[in-house]
C-alpha positions, -999 to 999 in steps of 0.1 A, spaced: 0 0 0 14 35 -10 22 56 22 15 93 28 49 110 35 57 143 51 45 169 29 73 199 10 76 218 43 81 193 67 47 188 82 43 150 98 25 121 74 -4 119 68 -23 87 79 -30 58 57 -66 63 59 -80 92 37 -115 88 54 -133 80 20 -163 86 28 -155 123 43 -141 131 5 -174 116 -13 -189 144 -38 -221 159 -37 -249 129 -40 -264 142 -71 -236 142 -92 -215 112 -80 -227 77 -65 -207 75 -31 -199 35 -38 -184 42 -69 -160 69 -54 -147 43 -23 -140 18 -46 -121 43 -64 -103 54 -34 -98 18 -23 -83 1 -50 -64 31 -63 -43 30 -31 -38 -6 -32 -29 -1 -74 1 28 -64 33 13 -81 61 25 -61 91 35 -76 128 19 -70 134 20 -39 169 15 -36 175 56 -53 161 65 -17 189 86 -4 209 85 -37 224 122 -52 242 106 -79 220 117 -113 198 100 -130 208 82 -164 194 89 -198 180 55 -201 166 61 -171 144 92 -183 109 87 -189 75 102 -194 63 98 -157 97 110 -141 93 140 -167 60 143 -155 73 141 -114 96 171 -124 74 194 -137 49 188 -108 72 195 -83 97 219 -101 64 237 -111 30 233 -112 24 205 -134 17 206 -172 -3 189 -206 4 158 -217 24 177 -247 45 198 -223 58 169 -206 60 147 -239 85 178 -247 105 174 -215 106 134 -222 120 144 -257 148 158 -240 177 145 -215 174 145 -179 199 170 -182 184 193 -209 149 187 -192 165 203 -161 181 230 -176 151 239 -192 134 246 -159 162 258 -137 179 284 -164 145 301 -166 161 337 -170 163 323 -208 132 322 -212 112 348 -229 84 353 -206 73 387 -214 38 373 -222 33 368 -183 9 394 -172 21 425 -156 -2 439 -128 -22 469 -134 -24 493 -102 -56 510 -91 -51 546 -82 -61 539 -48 -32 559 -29 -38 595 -24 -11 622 -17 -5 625 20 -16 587 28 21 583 40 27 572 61 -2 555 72 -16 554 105 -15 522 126 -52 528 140 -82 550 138 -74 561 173 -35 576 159 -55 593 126 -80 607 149 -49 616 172 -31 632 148 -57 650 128 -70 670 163 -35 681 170 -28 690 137 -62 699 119 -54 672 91 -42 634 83 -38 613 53 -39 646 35 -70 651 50 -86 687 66 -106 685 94 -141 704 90 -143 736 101 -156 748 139 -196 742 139 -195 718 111 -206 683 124 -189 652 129 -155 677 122 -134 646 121 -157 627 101 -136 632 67 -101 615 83 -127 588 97 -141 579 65 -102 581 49 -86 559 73 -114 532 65 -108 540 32 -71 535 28 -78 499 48 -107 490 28 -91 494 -5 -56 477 2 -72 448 16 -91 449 -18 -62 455 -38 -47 429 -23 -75 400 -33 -66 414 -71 -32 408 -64 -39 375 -54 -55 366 -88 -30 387 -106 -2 361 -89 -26 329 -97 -32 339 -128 11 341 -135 12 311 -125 -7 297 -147 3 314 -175 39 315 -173 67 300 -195 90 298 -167 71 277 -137 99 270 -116 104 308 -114 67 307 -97 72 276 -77 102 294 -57 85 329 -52 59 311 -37 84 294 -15 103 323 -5 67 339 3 60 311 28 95 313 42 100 348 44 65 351 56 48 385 56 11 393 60 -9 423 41 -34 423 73 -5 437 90 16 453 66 -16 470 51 0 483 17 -3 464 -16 21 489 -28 50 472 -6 30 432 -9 38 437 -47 75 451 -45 82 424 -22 68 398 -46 83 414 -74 116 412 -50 113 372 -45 108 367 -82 135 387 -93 160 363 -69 140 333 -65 168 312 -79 199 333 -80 223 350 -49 209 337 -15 229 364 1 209 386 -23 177 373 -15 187 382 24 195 417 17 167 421 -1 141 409 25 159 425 55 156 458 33 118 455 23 97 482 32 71 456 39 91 433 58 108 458 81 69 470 85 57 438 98 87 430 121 85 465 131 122 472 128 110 507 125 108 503 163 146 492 165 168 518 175 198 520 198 196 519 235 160 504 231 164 473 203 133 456 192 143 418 189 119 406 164 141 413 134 170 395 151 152 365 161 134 362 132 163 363 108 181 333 128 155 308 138 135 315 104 149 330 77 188 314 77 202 290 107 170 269 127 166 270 164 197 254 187 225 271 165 226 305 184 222 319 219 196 348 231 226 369 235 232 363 192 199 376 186 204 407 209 236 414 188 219 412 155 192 431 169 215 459 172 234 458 144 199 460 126 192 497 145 183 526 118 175 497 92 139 515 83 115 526 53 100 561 43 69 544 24 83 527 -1 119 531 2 146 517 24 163 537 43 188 538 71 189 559 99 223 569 114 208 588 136 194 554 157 219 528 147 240 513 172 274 520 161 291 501 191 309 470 194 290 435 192 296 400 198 281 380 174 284 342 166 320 343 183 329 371 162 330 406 176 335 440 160 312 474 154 289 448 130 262 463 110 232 442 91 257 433 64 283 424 85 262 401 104 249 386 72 279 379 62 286 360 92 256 336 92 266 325 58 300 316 69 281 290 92 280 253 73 245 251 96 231 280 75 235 259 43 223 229 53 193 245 70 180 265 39 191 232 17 169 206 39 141 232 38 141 235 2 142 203 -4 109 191 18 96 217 -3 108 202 -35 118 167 -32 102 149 0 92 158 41 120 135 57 158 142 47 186 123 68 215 143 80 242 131 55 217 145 22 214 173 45 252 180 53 259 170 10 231 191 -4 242 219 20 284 214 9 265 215 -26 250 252 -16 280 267 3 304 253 -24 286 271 -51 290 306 -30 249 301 -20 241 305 -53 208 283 -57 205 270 -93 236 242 -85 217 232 -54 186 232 -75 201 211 -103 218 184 -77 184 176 -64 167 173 -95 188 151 -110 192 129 -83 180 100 -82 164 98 -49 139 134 -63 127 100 -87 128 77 -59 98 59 -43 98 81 -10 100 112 -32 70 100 -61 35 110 -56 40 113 -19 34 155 -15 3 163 -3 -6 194 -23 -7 229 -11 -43 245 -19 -23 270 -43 -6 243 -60 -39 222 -59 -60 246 -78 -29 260 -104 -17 223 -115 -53 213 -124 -59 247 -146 -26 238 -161 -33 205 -167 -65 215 -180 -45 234 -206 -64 267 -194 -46 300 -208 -65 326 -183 -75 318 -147 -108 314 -139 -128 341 -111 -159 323 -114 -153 311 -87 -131 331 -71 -90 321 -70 -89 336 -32 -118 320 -20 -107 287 -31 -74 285 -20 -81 302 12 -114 277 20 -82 253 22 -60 270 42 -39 292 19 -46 326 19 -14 344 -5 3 377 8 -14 370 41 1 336 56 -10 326 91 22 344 112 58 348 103 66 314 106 47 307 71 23 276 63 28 246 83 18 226 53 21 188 53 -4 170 79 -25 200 81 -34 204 46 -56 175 56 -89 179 86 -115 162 85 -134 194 70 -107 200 48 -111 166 33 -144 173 23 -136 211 11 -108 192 -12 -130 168 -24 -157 190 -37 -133 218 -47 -137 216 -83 -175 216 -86 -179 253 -91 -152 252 -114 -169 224 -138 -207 236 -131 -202 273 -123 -231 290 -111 -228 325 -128 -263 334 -112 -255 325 -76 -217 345 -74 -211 374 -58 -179 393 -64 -157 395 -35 -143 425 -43 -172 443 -49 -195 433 -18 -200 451 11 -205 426 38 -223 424 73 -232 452 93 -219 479 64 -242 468 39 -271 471 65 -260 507 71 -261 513 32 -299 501 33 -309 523 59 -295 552 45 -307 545 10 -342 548 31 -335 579 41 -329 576 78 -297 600 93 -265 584 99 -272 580 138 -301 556 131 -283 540 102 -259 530 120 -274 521 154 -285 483 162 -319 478 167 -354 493 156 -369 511 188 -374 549 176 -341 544 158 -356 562 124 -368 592 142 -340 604 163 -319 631 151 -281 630 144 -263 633 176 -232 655 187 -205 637 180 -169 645 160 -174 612 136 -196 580 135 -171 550 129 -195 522 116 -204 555 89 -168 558 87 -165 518 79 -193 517 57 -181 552 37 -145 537 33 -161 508 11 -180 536 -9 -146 555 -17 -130 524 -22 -151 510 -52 -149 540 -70 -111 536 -77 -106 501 -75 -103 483 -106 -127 453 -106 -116 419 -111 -127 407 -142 -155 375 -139 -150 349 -160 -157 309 -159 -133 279 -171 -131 284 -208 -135 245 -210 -139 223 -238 -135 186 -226 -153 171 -257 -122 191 -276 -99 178 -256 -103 142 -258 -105 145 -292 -75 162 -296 -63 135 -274 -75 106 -300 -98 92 -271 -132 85 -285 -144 51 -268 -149 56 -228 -122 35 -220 -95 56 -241 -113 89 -224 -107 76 -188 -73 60 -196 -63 99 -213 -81 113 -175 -63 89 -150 -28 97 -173 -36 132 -175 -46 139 -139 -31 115 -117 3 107 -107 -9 75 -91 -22 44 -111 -53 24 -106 -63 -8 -107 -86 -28 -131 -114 -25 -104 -113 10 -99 -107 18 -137 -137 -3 -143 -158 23 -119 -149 54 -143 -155 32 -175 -188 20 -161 -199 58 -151 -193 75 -180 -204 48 -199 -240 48 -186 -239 86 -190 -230 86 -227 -255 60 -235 -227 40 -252 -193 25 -254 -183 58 -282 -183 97 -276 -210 107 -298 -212 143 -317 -205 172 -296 -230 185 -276 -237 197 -238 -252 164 -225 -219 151 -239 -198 178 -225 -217 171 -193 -208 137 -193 -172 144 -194 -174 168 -168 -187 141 -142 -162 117 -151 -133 147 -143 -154 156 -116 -150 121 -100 -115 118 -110 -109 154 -95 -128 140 -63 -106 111 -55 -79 109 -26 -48 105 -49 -54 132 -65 -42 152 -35 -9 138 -41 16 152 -61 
């Protein structure tokens, strides 16, 4: 029976036992028998690979090379691909096939989508406040904030203006920031160079910062745009980068790091996290670095480094001591062998497989400091190896919600993501919300992919995607939820913004607007207002599917050859005659015959609920 490992990041295995029956589909669509004994016998099919390439770096021979370990590099090394990408891939060596990934910066990719702004920042937003409270603050010591004027003596609700701002300036990032989420699924799909995606998404989940905090999709995008542009280049690079990110140094608040009075956040984040792993420095190393990180700040967008509040004194840091500063200390972490091994071993549970013994550790990491941290030889070593092909390392990655929905467009051979339904709300129904992951720590991953809710959430993910109800979606990013929209009602009827926006009915439309500088549930419901008059909607579209198309293209035209093209396209784990025999039976009965007839939408129906089934079945959370 085919085992569960750990999962990219390291989480613990996953149990044998998928629960079947919590991952059955909806009843009217899928008979609950036929998808256990899909399960079942699917599990019991799984052809492990050779097992004695476990814990083997040598490369992999060209006689070696084959469709399905094509097909295992470009799911992991990416986000999978069509049956024609990999064929390409296969065409090649194992060599060639990994260049072709790894050297990405050769490839022309100026197809990719860029993303298109909304004007959503006004002059004199900067800096923004850190609470309604501090813009309230501010604008009654100063008669303005956010570029804002407070109304004049005898007008009411005088601070009503900043109110409505503030909520404003929160409202429309957090909005900007779902469109950047589409805008990044939508690369993903689209790109020529996947592997350049697959590592800014791991270096967003390593390097962990949340928009809820940072509350600027301004800095979210630089810093994506930061990841991309070094995802597989300089490590050291990658460090100085992040440790100079407006948006990082925002949510670590290293703006609050200054001599005399050091914030540790940046310090300790920066060793346990982001370079060595916990047990290979002391508290005292992390109040060193702390220091040496004083003045390290942003104005908005900018880096920028404030002499006036950097500790110039002398430091003792990892047995080294000297008037360090952020560089000097970075420079000193990468001397470490630990530092290489750690960033190694987490790249490759990420890549290759959960569990890694210490000697693939300490060689992979010899690999990385050998090459001057430069990632692509690292990335090449475990690619070619034989143990990335091996049985522990095959099919044995639960996928990550992100990579869940992305490989099954791409497999689909979609060119433009769909928002009917939305990306977000599908990936984050799972777990995975991008430019907002749980705490700076990233997504666990692994293990807790997988609840028992989940289960079912993952097994019926793909419904709205196959049968999209255009009728029945709302656009996230044009909805004004809960209490908001009820204060939009009640002043469409006329009442004042006092009994709009009080709870309850008694006498609330007669009473007159009280005294008051600003109403903040008006200020809440106004900042949506402002904010969807500058925002650029999302645009709605469904799958642009044509399975009928497909299978032709394919040459599959009886319902075996269909299913046998679906279980090859989709899965990366075999099944058995019995469970094979379920699809053939299914589809069969829904065709009305052992042949795809003419095209038509019962017939394109009929497709849909065999890749609906297929879609629905517990290996097909494996990658």
């Amino acid at each position: 029976m085919k085992k569960l490992r750990e999962n990219d990041d390291g989480g613990a295995a996953a149990p044998e036992c998928w629960c079947l029956a919590m991952l059955r589909p909806l009843g009217w669509l899928l008979a609950a028998a036929g998808l256990a004994a899909l399960g079942a016998a699917a599990v019991l099919a799984a052809e492990p690979g050779p097992d004695d390439w476990v814990g083997d770096l040598t490369p992999i021979a060209a006689e070696e090379w084959d469709y399905d370990k094509a097909a295992h590099l470009v799911e992991r090394a990416g986000f999978g691909a069509t049956p024609a990408e990999i064929e390409r891939l296969a065409a090649m060596s194992p060599e060639a096939a990994v260049d072709a990934l790894v050297d990405f910066n050769a490839v022309d990719n100026r197809a990719a989508p860029a993303f298109e702004p909304s004007p959503i920042w006004n002059p004199g937003m900067d800096p923004f406040p850190k609470s309604r409270a501090e813009a309230v603050r501010i604008a009654r010591e100063t008669g303005a904030a956010m570029g804002v004027a407070v109304r004049p003596e005898g007008e009411p609700r005088r601070l009503q203006p900043v109110v409505n701002t503030f909520f404003y300036g929160l409202r429309s990032n957090a909005m900007e920031t779902q469109r950047l989420v589409t805008w990044w699924g939508g690369r993903m799909l689209t790109t020529r160079r996947p592997l350049e995606e697959k590592l800014t998404l791991f270096w967003h989940g390593h390097f962990a910062t949340g928009a809820g905090k940072v509350r600027d999709a301004r800095m979210m995008l630089r810093q994506n745009e930061m990841l991309r542009a070094n995802a597989a280049g300089s490590f050291r690079d990658l460090l100085v980068g992040i440790l100079t990110d407006p948006a990082m140094l925002v949510y670590l608040d290293n703006g609050e790091n200054r001599k005399d009075h050091p914030n540790e956040n940046f310090g300790r984040e920066l060793l346990e996290l982001f370079t060595m792993g916990v047990g290979n420095y002391t508290e005292q190393d992390i109040r060193e670095a702390s220091r040496a990180f004083t003045g390290w700040t942003n104005d908005a967008l900018e880096f920028r480094f404030d002499a006036e509040t950097h500790d110039y004194g002398e430091k003792t840091f990892l047995g080294r001591t000297g008037a360090f500063d952020g560089e000097d200390v970075i420079d000193i972490i990468l001397e470490a062998p630990v530092t290489a091994e750690f960033i190694a071993g987490k790249l490759y549970r990420f890549l290759v497989r959960g569990e890694i013994d210490a000697d693939t550790r300490r060689e992979l990491g010899g690999t990385f400091r050998g090459a001057g941290y430069e990632l692509r030889p690292l990335l090449r070593r475990m690619f070619l190896s034989k143990d990335f092909y091996s049985s522990a390392s095959t099919a044995t990655q639960i996928k990550s919600p992100v990579h869940l929905v992305v490989s099954t467009y791409r497999k689909l051979g979609l060119t433009r993501l769909p928002t009917i339904p939305d990306f977000n709300r599908l990936t984050a129904g799972l777990g995975q919300t991008l430019f907002n992951p749980p705490n700076v720590a990233g997504w666990a991953g692994g293990r807790t992919w997988i609840t028992p809710a989940l289960l079912l959430e993952r097994g019926n993910l793909f419904r709205g995607v196959l049968f999209p109800d255009r009728d029945g979606f709302w656009a996230p990013d044009r909805s004004i939820p809960g209490i908001y929209a009820r204060v939009g009602r009640r002043l469409e009827q006329g009442m004042n913004i006092t009994a709009a926006t009080q709870e309850g009915d008694a006498e609330s439309s007669r009473l007159v607007d009280r005294d008051e500088d600003y109403n903040t549930r008006y200020g809440g419901y106004m900042g949506y207002v402002m904010a969807f008059e500058r925002l650029i909607p999302i645009p709605r579209a469904t799958a642009d599917l044509d399975l009928v198309g497909l299978v032709t293209a394919a040459d599959a035209t009886t319902v075996d050859a269909i299913v046998d093209h679906f279980v090859r396209r989709f899965l990366r784990v075999p099944v058995d005659d019995a469970a094979r025999a379920v699809l053939v039976e299914r589809l069969r009965d829904d065709l009305g015959g052992d042949r795809l007839p003419g095209p038509g939408p019962r017939v394109e129906g009929a497709l849909r609920s065999l890749l609906y089934l297929v879609l629905s079945a517990p290996e097909y959370q494996l990658a």
